[in-house]
C-alpha positions as CSV (number, residue, x, y, z in Angstrom):
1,X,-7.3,-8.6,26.8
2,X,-4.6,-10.5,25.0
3,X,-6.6,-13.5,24.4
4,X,-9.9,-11.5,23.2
5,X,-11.7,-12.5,20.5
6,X,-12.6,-10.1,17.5
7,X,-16.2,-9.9,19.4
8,X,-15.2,-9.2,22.6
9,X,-13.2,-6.1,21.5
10,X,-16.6,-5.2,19.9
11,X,-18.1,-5.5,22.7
12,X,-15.6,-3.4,24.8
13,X,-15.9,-0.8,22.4
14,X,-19.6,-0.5,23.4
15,X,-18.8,-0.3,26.7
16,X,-16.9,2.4,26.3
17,X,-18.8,4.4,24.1
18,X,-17.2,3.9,20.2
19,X,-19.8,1.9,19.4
20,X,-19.0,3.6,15.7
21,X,-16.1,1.7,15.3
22,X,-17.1,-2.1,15.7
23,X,-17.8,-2.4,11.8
24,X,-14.8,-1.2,11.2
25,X,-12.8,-3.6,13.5
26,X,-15.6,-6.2,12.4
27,X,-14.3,-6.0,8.2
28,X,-10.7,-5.7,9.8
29,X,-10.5,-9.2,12.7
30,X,-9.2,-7.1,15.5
31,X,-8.6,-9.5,18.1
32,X,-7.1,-8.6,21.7
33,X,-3.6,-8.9,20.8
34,X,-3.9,-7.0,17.3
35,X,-5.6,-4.2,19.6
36,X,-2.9,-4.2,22.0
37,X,-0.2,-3.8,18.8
38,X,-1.8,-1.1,17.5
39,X,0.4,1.8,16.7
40,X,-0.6,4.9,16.1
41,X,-0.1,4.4,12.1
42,X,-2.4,1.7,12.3
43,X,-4.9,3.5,14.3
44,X,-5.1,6.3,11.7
45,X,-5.5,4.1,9.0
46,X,-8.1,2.2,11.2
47,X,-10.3,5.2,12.9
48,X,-11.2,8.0,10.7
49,X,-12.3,10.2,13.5
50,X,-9.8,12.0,15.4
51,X,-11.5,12.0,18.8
52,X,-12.3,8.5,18.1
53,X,-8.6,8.1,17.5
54,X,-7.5,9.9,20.8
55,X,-9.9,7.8,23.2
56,X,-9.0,4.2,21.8
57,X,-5.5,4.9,22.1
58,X,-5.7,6.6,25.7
59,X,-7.6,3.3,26.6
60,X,-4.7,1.0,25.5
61,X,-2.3,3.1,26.8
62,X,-4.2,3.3,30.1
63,X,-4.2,-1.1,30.1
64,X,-1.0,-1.3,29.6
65,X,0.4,1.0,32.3
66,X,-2.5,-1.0,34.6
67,X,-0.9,-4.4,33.6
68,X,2.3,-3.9,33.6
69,X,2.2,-1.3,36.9
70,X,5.1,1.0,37.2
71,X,8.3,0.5,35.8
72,X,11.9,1.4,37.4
73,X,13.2,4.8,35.5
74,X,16.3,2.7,35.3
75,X,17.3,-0.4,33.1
76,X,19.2,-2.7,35.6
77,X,20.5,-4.9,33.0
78,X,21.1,-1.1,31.1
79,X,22.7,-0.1,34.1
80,X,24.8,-3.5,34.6
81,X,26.1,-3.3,31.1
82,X,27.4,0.6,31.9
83,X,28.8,-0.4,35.1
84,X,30.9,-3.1,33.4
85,X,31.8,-1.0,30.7
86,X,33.4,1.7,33.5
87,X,35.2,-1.0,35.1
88,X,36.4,-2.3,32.1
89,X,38.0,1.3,31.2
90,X,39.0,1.9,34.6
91,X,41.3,-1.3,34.4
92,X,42.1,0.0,31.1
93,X,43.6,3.1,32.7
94,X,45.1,1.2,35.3
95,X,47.4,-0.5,33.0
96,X,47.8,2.6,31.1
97,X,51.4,4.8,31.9
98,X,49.0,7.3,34.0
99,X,48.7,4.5,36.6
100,X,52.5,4.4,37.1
101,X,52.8,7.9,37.8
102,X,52.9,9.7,34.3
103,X,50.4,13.0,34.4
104,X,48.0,12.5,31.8
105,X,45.5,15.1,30.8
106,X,42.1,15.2,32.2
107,X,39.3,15.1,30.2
108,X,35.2,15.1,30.6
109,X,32.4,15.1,27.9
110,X,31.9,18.7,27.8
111,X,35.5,19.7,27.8
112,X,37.3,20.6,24.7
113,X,41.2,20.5,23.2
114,X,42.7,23.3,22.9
115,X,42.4,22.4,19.1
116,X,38.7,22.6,19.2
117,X,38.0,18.7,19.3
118,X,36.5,16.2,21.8
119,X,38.9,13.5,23.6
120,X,38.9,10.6,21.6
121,X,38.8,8.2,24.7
122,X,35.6,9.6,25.8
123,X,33.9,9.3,22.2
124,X,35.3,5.7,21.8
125,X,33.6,5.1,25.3
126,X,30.6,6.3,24.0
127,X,30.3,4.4,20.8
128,X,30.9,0.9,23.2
129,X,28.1,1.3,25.6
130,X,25.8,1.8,22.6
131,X,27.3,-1.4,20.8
132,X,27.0,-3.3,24.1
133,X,23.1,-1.7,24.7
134,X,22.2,-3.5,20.7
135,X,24.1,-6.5,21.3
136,X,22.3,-6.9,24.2
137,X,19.0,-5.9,23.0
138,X,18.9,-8.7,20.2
139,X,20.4,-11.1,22.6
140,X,17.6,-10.4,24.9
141,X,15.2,-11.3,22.2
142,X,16.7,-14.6,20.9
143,X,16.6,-15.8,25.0
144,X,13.5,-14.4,26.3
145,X,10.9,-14.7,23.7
146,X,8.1,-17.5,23.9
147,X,5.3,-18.1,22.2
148,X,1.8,-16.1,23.0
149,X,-1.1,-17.6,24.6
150,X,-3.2,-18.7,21.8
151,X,-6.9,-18.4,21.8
152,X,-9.0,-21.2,23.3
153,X,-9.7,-22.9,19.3
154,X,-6.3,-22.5,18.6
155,X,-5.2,-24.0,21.7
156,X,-7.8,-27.1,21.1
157,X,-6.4,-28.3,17.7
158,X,-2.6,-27.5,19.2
159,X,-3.0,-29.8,22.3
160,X,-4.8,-32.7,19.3
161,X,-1.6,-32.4,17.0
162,X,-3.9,-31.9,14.2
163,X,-2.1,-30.2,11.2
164,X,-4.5,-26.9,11.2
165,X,-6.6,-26.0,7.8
166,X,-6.2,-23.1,6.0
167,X,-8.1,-20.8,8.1
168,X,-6.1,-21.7,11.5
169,X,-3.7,-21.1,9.8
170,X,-4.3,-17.9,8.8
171,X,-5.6,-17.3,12.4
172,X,-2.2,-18.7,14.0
173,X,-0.2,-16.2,11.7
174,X,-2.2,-13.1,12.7
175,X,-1.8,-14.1,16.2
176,X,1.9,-14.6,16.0
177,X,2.2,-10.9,14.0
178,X,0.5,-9.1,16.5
179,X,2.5,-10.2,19.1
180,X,5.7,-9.6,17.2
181,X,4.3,-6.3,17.1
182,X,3.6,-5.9,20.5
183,X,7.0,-7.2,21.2
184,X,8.7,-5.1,18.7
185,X,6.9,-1.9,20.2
186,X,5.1,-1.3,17.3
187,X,7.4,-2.0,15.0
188,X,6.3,-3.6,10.9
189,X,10.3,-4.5,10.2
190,X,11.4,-7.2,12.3
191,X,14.4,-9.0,11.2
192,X,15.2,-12.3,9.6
193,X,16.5,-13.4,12.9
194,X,13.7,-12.6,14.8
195,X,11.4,-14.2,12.1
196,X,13.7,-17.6,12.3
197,X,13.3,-17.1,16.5
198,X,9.5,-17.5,16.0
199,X,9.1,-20.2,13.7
200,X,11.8,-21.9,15.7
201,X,9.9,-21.5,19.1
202,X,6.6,-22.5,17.8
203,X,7.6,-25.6,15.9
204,X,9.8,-26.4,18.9
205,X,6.1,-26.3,20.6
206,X,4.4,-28.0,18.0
207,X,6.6,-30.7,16.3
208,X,3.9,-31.6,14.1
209,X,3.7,-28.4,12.3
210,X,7.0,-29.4,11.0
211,X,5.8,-31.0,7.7
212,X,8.3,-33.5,6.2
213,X,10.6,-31.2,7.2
214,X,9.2,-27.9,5.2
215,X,7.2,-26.3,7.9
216,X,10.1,-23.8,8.6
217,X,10.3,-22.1,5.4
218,X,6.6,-22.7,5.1
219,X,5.2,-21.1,8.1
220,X,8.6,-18.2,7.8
221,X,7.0,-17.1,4.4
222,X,3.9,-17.2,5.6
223,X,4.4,-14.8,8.8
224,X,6.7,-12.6,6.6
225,X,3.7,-12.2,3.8
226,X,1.3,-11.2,6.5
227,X,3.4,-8.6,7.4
228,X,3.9,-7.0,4.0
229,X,0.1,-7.1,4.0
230,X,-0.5,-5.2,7.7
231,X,2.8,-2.7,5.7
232,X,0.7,-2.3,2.2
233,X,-1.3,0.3,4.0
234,X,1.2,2.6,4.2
235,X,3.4,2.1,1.5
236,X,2.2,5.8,-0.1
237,X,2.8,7.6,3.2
238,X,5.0,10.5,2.0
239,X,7.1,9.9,4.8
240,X,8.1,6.5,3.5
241,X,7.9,7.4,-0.4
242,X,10.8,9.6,0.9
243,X,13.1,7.1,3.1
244,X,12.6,5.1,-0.3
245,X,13.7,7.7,-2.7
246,X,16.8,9.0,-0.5
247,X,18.0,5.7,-0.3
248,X,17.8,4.6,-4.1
249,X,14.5,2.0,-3.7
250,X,11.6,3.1,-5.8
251,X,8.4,0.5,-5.7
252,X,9.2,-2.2,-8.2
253,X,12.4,-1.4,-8.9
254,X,15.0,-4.7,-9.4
255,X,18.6,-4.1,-9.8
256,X,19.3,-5.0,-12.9
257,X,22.9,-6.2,-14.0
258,X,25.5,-4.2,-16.1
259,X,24.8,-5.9,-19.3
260,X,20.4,-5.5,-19.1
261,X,21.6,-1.5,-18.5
262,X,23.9,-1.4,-21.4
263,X,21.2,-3.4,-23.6
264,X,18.2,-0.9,-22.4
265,X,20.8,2.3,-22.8
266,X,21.0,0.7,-26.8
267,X,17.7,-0.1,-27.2
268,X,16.8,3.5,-26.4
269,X,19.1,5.1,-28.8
270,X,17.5,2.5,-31.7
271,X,13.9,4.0,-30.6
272,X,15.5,7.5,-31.2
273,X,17.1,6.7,-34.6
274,X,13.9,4.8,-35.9
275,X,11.0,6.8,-34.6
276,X,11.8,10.1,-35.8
277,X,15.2,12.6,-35.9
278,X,15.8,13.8,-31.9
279,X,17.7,17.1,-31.8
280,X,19.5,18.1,-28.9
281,X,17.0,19.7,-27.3
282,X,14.6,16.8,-27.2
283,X,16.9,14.8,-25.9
284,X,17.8,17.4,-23.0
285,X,13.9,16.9,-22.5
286,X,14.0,13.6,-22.1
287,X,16.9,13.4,-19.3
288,X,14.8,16.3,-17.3
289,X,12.1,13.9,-17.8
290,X,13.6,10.9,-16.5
291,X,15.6,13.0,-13.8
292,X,12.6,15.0,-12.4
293,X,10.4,11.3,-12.3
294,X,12.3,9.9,-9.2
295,X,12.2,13.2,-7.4
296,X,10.0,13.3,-4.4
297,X,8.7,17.4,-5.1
298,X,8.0,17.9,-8.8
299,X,7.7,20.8,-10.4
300,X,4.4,20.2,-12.2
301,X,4.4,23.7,-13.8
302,X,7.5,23.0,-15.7
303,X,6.8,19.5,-16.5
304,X,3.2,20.9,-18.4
305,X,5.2,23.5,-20.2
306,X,7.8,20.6,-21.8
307,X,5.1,17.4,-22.2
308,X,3.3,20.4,-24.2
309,X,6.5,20.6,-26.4
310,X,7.2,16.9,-26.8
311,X,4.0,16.4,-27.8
312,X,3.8,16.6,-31.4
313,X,7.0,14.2,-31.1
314,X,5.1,11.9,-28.8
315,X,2.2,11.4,-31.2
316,X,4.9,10.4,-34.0
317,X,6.2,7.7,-32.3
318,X,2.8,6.3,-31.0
319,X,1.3,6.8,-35.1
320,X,4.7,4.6,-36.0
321,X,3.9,1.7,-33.4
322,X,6.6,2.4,-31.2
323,X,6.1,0.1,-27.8
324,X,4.6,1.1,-25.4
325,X,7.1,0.6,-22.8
326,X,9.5,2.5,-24.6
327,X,7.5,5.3,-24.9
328,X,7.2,5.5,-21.3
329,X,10.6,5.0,-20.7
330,X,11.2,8.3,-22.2
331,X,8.3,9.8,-21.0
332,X,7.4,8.3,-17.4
333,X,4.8,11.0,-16.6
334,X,2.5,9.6,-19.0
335,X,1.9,7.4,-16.3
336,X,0.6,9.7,-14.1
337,X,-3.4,10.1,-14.4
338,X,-3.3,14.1,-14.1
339,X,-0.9,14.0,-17.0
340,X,-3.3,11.4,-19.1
341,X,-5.7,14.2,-18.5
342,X,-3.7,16.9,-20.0
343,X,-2.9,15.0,-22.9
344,X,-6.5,13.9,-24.0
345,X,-7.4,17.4,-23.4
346,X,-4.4,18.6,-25.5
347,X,-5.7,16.3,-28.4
348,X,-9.5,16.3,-27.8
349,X,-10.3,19.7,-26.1
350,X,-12.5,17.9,-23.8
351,X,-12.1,17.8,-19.8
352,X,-13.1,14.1,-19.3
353,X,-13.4,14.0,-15.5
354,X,-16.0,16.7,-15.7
355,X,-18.3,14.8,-18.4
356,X,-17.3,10.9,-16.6
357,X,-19.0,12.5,-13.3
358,X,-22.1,14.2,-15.7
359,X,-22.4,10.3,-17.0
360,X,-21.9,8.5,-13.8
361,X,-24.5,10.5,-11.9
362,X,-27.2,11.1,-14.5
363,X,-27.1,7.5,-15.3
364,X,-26.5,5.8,-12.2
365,X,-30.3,5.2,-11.3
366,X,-31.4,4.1,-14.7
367,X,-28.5,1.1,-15.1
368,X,-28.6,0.1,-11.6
369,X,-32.6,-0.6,-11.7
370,X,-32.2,-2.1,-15.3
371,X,-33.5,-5.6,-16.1
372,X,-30.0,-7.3,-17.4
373,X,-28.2,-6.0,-13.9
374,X,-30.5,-7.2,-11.5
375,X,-29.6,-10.1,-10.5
376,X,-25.8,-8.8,-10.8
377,X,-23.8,-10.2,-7.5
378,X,-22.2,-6.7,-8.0
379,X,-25.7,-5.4,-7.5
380,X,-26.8,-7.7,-4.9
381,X,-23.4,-6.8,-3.1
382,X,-24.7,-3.0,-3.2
383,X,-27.7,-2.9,-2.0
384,X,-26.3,-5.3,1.2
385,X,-23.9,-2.4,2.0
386,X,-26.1,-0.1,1.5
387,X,-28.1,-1.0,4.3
388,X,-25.4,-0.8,6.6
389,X,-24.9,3.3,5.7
390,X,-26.8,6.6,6.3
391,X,-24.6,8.9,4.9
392,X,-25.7,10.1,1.8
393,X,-22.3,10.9,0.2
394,X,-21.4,7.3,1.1
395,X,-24.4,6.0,-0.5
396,X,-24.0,7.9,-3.8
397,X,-19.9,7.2,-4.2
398,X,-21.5,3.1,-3.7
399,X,-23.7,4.0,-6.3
400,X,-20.9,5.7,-8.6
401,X,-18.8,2.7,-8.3
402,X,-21.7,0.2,-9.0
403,X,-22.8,1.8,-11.8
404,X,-18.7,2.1,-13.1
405,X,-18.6,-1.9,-12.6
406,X,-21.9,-2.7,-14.0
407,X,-21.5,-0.7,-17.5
408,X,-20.5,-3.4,-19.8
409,X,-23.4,-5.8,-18.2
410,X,-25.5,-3.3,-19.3
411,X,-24.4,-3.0,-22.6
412,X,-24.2,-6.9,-23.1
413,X,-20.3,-6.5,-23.5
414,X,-17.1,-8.7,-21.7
415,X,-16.9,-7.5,-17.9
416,X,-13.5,-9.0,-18.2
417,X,-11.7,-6.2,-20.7
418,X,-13.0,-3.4,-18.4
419,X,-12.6,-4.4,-15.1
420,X,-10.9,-7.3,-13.1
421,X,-11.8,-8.3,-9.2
422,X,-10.0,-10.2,-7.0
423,X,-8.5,-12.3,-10.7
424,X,-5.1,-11.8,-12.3
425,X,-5.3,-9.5,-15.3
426,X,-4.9,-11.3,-18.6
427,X,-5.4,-8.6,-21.7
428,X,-3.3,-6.3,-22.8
429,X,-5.4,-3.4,-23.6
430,X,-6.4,-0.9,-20.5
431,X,-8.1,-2.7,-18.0
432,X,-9.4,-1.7,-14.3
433,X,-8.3,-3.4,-11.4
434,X,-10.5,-2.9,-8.0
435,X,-10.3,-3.6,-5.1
436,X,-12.5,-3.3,-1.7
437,X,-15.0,-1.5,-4.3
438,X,-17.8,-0.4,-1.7
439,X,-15.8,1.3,1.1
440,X,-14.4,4.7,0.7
441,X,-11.7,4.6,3.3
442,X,-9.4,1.6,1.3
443,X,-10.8,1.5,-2.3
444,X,-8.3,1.3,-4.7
445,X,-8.6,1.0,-9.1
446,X,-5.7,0.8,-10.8
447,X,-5.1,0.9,-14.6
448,X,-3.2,-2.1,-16.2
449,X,-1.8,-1.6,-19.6
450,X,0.2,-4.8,-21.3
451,X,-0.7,-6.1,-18.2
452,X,1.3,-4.3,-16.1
453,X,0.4,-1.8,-14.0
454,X,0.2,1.8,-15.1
455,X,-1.4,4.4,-12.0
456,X,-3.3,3.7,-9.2
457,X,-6.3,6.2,-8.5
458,X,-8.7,6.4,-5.4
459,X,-12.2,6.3,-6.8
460,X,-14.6,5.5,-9.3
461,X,-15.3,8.5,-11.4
462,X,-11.3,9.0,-12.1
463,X,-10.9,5.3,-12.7
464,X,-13.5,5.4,-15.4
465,X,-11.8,8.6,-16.4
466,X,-8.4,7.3,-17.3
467,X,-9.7,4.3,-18.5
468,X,-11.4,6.0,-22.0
469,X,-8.6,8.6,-22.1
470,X,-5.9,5.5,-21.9
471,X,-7.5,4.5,-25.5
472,X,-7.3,7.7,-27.3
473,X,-3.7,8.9,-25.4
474,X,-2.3,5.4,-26.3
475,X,-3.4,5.0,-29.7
476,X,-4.9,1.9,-28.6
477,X,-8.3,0.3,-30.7
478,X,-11.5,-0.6,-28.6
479,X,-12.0,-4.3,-28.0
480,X,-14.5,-5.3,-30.4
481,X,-16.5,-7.4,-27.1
482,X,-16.4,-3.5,-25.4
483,X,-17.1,-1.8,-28.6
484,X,-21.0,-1.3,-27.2
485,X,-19.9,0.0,-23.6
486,X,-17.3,2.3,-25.3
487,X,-19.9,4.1,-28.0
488,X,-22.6,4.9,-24.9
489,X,-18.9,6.9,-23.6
490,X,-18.1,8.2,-26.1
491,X,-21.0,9.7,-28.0
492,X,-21.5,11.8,-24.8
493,X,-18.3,12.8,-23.8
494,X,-17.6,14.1,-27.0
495,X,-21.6,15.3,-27.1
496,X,-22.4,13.3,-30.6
497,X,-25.8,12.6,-30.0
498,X,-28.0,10.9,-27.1
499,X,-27.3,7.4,-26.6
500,X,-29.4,4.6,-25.8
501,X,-28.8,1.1,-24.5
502,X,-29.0,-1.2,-26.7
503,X,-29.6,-4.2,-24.1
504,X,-32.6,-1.7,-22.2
505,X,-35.0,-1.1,-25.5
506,X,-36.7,-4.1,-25.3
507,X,-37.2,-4.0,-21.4
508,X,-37.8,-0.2,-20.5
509,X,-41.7,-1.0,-20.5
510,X,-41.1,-4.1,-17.9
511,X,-38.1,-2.2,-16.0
512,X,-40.4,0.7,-16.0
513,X,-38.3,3.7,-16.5
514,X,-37.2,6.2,-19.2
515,X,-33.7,7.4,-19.8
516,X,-32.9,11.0,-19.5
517,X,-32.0,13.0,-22.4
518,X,-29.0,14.8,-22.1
């Protein structure tokens, strides 16, 4: 199984009846080995179904114990390490004044002092074997490892001493991950003298991957970046949101020196005297704010009660051009969508979410069968996915996100201030960010303002949401290249008057349609 290709574990699947799961493995490049380093994080993230999940790993648990039969309940080299570590305090207590006839007290594990405390011999004992057991353990991993059995390609441009293209590449560093993996039992977090033990091993193998004398740090970065990637999955798991928080690392944090501090602390205080007069009590505000951020468990009722009464002060300094990333400095839930929500319903007395899913789904046919959108790739994309899918609430969240992308096509407007794929984000005005758009288990949007990156949300119809709220919240104008996309929003989330599309008017006769009237 360890030298599998991505088709043969498809075709095992089959054989064993989770036929369901060979797109999935298909979009991901399961090969043997990555099947075999499955954990059972990565098997949740993989398998939505939780029978689905309980069978596939009761298979590879099943392989395993088959090829690697039954083990000994005991470590021998374990077990050698605590018999030298007796012998070692036995001729420690041979020299001691006990061996010469003096009666020292006996002590055991479970016996106490008279004082209440354990002997100190026995803890010190204790705290050596363990040492001994992790020295040993990373010893045993500098010595024994070697490099995997690569797959037959692999193997062919290996034994030429060809330097590999881009995609062996890629291929050799999955390989070499998985079986980190597998060797790490399961482990994401190996260390960086592990990570020079590989790369040492396999350009030992392979001299020629050595080129003029880079390939270390080349290949090094490379197997470290595939493993942030197989990590990225799981970096909002509340269980390691909360490792981070108790030990002081929030995502995107850098430690900054004494001086940035001191010049941020000052440049705050400036924003306070120029904006507008701070009493005390704002300012108490402000601390809970910035306190209450970095907690793991909020309490969302009291932070609605005080945004509601910073509020009027908020608009101020928006009105008065204050920057943007000062204003968030102060008030950090501002970049949390639910709050975005609350404040454009504070200003506008409109629930947005409620009329961007009225808009989405009563427009969704009409745009996506319009003339200009057609020939979209976006589109083209869609309806090649959509072949692939029964489900009818998958098919109408691909439709939701299609028509989300394809609005300023539409409208004749600049795709590029509305919503950036797979490309770096160059404006500074809110802007979407997607990624894996058409499948509802990893789709991600995130909002970019100054192009940096505000929230991240989980679907379309929120996405689109935050986006037009961002605007109005912000204080920010409309491009004048999105102005077209922006008035169909607007005039019926804020029920104006029925829009029509400006690009459609001349083609609704050739398209053969008629827009619905809301």
């Amino acid at each position: 199984m360890e030298t599998w290709s991505v088709e043969q574990v498809c075709s095992w699947l089959v054989e064993k009846n989770l036929g369901e799961l060979v797109h999935r493995f298909q979009e991901e490049e399961v090969s043997g080995a990555a099947l075999l380093a499955l954990n059972d994080r990565m098997v949740q993230q993989l398998v939505k179904k939780i029978g689905h999940q309980a069978v596939l790993m009761d298979l590879i648990k099943k392989y395993k114990q088959n090829t690697q039969g039954l083990k000994s309940p005991e470590n021998p080299e374990e077990t050698a390490l605590v018999m030298q570590t007796e012998a070692a305090r036995e001729d420690e207590e041979s020299s001691s004044p006990a061996s010469h006839g003096e009666r020292m007290p006996s002590f055991y594990p479970a016996e106490n002092l008279d004082n209440g405390l354990i002997d100190q011999r026995v803890l010190k004992q204790r705290r050596n074997v363990k040492h001994i057991l992790a020295r040993s353990k990373a010893l045993q991993w500098t010595k024994s490892y070697v490099l995997p059995e690569f797959p037959y390609d692999v193997k062919c441009i290996l034994a030429e001493g060809k330097c590999p293209d881009h995609s062996m590449r890629i291929r050799i560093i999955e390989f070499l991950q998985a079986d980190m993996t597998k060797y790490l039992e399961g482990s994401l977090y190996p260390s960086t003298q592990q990570y020079n033990d590989v790369v040492n091993a396999l350009l030992q193998a392979h001299p020629f991957l050595d080129e003029d004398g880079c390939g270390f740090f080349l290949w090094k970065r490379a197997l470290k970046d595939r493993f942030k990637y197989v990590r990225r999955p799981i970096e909002d798991d509340e269980q390691v949101i909360r490792n981070k928080c108790k030990f002081g690392h929030r995502r995107g944090q850098t430690r900054k020196s004494l001086a940035d501090t001191r010049f941020d602390e000052i440049k705050l205080v400036q924003i306070k005297e120029e904006a507008v007069c701070f009493d005390s009590e704002l300012d108490e505000h402000i601390k809970w704010f910035q306190q209450e951020y970095v907690k793991t468990e909020k309490d969302w009722r009291e932070i609605d009660k005080r945004m509601s009464q910073t509020l009027e002060i908020r608009r101020k300094m928006i009105g008065s051009r204050t920057p943007l990333k000062d204003i968030l400095k102060l008030f950090p839930f501002l970049k949390c969508p639910y709050q975005i929500f609350r404040e454009f319903q504070l200003l506008t007395r409109t629930d947005i979410c409620k009329k961007t899913r009225h808009i989405l789904e009563s427009y969704s046919e009409n745009i996506l069968t319009s003339f200009s959108v057609v020939d979209n790739p976006i589109n083209i994309l869609l309806q090649e996915k959509m072949k692939h899918y029964t489900d009818e609430d998958m098919l109408k969240y691909m439709k939701l996100t299609a028509t989300c992308l394809l609005l300023p096509d539409v409208f004749g407007d600049d795709p590029s201030l509305f919503v950036i794929m797979n490309e770096q984000v160059q404006v500074s005005t809110p802007v979407l960010e997607v990624k894996n758009p058409f499948n509802m288990e990893v789709c991600e949007f995130s909002l970019y303002l100054e192009r940096e990156r505000l929230t991240k949300v989980d679907d379309c119809v929120t996405a689109l949401a935050v986006l037009v709220a961002a605007f109005h919240v912000f204080g920010i104008e409309c491009p004048r290249r999105l102005s077209q996309t922006f008035n169909f929003l607007e005039t019926l989330i804020f029920d104006m008057h029925s829009p029509y599309f400006p690009s459609l008017k001349e083609k609704e006769k050739e398209v053969g349609f008629q827009l619905p009237v809301t």
